[in-house]
Phi, psi and omega in degrees: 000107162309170167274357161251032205262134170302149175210124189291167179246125160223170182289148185224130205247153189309339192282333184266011165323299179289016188263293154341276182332323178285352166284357163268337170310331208281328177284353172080054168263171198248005167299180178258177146286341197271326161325291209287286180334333170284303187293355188274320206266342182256002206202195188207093180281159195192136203195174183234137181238147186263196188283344167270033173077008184267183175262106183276349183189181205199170179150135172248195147236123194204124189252132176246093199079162153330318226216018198187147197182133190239135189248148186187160163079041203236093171237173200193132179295172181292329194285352167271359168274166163083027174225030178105321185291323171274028212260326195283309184308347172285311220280015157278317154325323196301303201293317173298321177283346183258346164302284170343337188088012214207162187262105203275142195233129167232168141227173263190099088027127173313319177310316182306317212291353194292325209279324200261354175262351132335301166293354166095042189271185176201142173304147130257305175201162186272115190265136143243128146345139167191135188266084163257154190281308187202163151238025081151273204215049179267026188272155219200089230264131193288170160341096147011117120130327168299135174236131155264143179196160182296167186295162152216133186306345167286342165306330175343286198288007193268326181304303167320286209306312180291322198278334218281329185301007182262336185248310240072010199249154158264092214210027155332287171310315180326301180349288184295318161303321172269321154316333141269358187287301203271006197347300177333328173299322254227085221243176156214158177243133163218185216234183177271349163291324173115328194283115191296139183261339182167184194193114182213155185238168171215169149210154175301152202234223200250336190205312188231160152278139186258113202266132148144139014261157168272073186269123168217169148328270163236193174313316192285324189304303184304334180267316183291318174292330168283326210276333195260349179276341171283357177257343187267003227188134180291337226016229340311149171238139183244145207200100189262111187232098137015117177278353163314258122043068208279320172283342167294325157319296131341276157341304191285338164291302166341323179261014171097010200277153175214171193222058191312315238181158198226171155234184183221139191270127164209180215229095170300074193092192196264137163242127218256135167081340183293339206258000158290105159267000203267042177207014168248112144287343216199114166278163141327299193155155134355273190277000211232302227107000000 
């Protein structure tokens, strides 16, 4: 197959999760099958397939609300880069998202970010990346009047109502999905009122767990909520945190944690409340919001 050989874009459906998936091993990225199988069934994927029938590129959509939609997934086998394609699969995330009426949201890679303030993105805050193997002496006692404690399904509806004036996001299922693939993960804070103070999820991921997201009231709640999901879990943990979160930072060094690498979170327009971390402690992800 040349490489410049055209290739049509059709959709890609959740049943081709495991079809997929290697182009993100091939990008060293830490998802699953179960990662893409969510995101195919929850989101609107769209790819090239080459004349033997694999999948050569990728891309995703996945809408958080009405008013929001997260671009993601935007791979190309190696023999297939430098020609464009994924450049075509972006700027059709794009287009889809502004048919819906809504606002595309990424994060951005130092490679990336050149490409997407061309296309008319915009900065919102600065992510680091952070890798720990394990943690060694983190515990980490909450607030005076606060309890972390494990997840329970009745907690479920309370997780949305709380997150979304905190994140901006509309993201129930997501929610809901990692609070049941993972429960073990899966800790909340509350107040002695009964009223959640915070919350954080996780899932396995291809090589590491991926913490996140963390959402609190404040920092010290969000530090007590990570130290307890990293004492329950073996790791390695993968942790995308705001660099404004100065003590999660801290904290994560204390534990031998590094930080190859950052994204930076923008925006194809105004998203009301996104450009705030300062009750995200912790993303999702990438591939998530």
């Amino acid at each position: 197959m040349a490489p410049t050989e055209v290739l049509a874009v059709s959709a890609i459906d959740p049943e081709q999760a495991e079809a997929v998936w290697p182009l993100s091993i091939e990008a060293g990225w830490n998802q699953n099958v179960a990662d893409w199988r969510f995101m195919l069934a929850a989101g609107r994927g769209f790819g090239c397939r080459g004349a033997d029938g694999k999948w050569q590129a990728s891309s995703l959509v996945l809408p958080l609300g009405q008013k929001l939609a997260w671009i993601s997934m935007v791979l190309v086998t190696k023999e297939r880069r430098r020609f464009g394609l994924g450049s075509s699969l972006l700027k059709r995330c794009i287009a889809e998202v502004r048919d819906a009426d809504a606002v595309a949201g990424l994060d951005a890679t130092e490679a990336g970010r050149p490409i997407y303030l061309k296309l008319g993105f915009h900065d919102l805050y600065a992510i680091s990346r952070w890798h720990l193997d394990r943690v060694t002496d983190g515990a980490v006692a909450a607030p005076a009047g606060i309890v972390v404690r494990p997840f329970v399904l009745a907690d479920l509806p309370k997780l949305a109502t709380y997150d979304r004036p905190l994140s901006g996001m509309e993201r129930p299922t997501i929610l809901a999905h990692l609070a049941v693939r993972q429960p073990g993960l899966a800790f909340v804070a509350e107040m002695a009122s009964g009223r959640l103070a915070g919350f954080a999820l996780g899932r396995e991921g291809r090589f590491a767990t991926s913490l996140g997201p963390v959402v609190a009231d404040s920092e010290a709640i969000a530090l007590a909520l990570i130290a307890r999901v990293t004492a329950s879990a073996p790791g390695p943990f993968i942790l995308d945190v705001p660099e404004a979160h100065r003590g999660i930072r801290a904290w994560l060094e204390s534990q031998g944690a590094v930080s190859p690498r950052g994204y930076v979170r923008m925006t194809l327009g105004e998203a009301k409340r996104l450009d705030d971390p300062s009750h995200v402690f912790a993303l999702a992800g990438p591939e998530l919001g």
